[in-house]
C-alpha positions in Angstrom: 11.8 -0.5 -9.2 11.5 2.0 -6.6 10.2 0.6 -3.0 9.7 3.8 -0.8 6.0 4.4 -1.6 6.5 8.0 -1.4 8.8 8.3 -3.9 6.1 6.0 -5.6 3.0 8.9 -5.1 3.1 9.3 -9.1 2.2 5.8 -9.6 -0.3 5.5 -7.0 -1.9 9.0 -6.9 -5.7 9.1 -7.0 -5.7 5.1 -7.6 -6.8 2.0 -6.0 -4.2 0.5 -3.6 -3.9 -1.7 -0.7 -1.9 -1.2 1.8 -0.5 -3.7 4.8 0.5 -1.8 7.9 2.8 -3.4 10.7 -0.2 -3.4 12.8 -1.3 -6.1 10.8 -4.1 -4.1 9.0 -5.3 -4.0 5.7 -6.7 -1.1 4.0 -7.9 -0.6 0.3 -8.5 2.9 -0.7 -7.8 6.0 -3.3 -4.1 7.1 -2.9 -4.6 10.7 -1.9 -0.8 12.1 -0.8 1.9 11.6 1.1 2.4 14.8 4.2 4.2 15.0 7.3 5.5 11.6 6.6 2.2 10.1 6.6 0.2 8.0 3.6 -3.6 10.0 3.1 -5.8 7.6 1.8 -9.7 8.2 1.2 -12.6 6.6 0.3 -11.4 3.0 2.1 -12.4 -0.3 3.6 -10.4 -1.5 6.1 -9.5 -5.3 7.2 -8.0 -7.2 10.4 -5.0 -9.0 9.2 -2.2 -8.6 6.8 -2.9 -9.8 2.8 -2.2 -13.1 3.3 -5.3 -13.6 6.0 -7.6 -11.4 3.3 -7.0 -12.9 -0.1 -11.4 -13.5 -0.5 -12.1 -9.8 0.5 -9.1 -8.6 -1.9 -10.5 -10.7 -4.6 -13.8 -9.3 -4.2 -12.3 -5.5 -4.2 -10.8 -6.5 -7.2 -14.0 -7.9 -9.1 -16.3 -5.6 -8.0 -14.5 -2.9 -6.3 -14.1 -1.9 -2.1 -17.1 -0.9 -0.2 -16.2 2.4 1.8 -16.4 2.5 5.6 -13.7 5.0 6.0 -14.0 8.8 4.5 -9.9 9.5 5.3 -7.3 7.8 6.7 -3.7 8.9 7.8 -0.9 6.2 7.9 2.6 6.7 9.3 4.9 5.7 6.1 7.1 3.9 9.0 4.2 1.7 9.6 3.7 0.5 6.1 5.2 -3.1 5.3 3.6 -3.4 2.0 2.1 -1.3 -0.6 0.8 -1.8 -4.1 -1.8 -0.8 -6.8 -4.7 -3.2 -6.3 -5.0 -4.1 -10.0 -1.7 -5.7 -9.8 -3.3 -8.4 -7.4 0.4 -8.0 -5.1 -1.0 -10.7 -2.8 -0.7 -13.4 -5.2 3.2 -12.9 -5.4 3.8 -10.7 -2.4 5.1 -8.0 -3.9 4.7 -4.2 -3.5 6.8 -5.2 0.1 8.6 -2.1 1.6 11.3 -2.1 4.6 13.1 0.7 5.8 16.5 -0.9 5.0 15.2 -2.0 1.5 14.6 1.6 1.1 17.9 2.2 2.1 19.3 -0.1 0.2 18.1 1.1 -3.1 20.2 4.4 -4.0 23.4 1.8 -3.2 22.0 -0.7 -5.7 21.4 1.8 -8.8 24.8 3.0 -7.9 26.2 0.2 -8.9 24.9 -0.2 -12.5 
């Protein structure tokens, strides 16, 4: 499975994701695009901590969907450590992770099949 979220934007587009920044933030919002290398997300709550610190609040977001305190957002794609859609609950297994040299990485691995 592909890692680089961009190359991801068909799978997330216009959907519900989280999103872990190395700031150690948190956001949950609609998935708008990805331009000038950064990640637009609307309609979004925002949390201090990476997933791991906001399991309860990711739960809830889950059950009965985020409360939005932020209209846009733009997020450098170099800043994001982990993205995912929120229905797949990522924080339980800590997937949807992203690193530049996973990214890298990839194309070398596919090669090899």
């Amino acid at each position: 499975m592909e890692q680089d979220p961009a190359k991801r934007l068909k799978e997330f587009h216009g959907k519900t994701c989280v999103v872990e920044t190395k700031l150690d933030q948190t956001f949950v919002g609609r998935c708008s695009r990805f331009e000038k290398d950064n990640l637009i997300m609307v309609d979004l709550d925002h949390f201090h901590g990476a997933w791991d610190k906001n399991v309860e609040k990711l739960e809830a977001a889950l059950s009965m969907g985020h409360w939005s305190v932020i209209k846009k957002v733009f997020i450098p794609k170099a800043d994001i450590t982990r993205m995912e859609l929120l229905v797949k609950e990522p924080w339980k297994d800590q997937s949807g992770e992203f690193t530049q040299d996973l990214a890298a990485a990839q194309p070398a691995a596919e090669e090899q099949d």
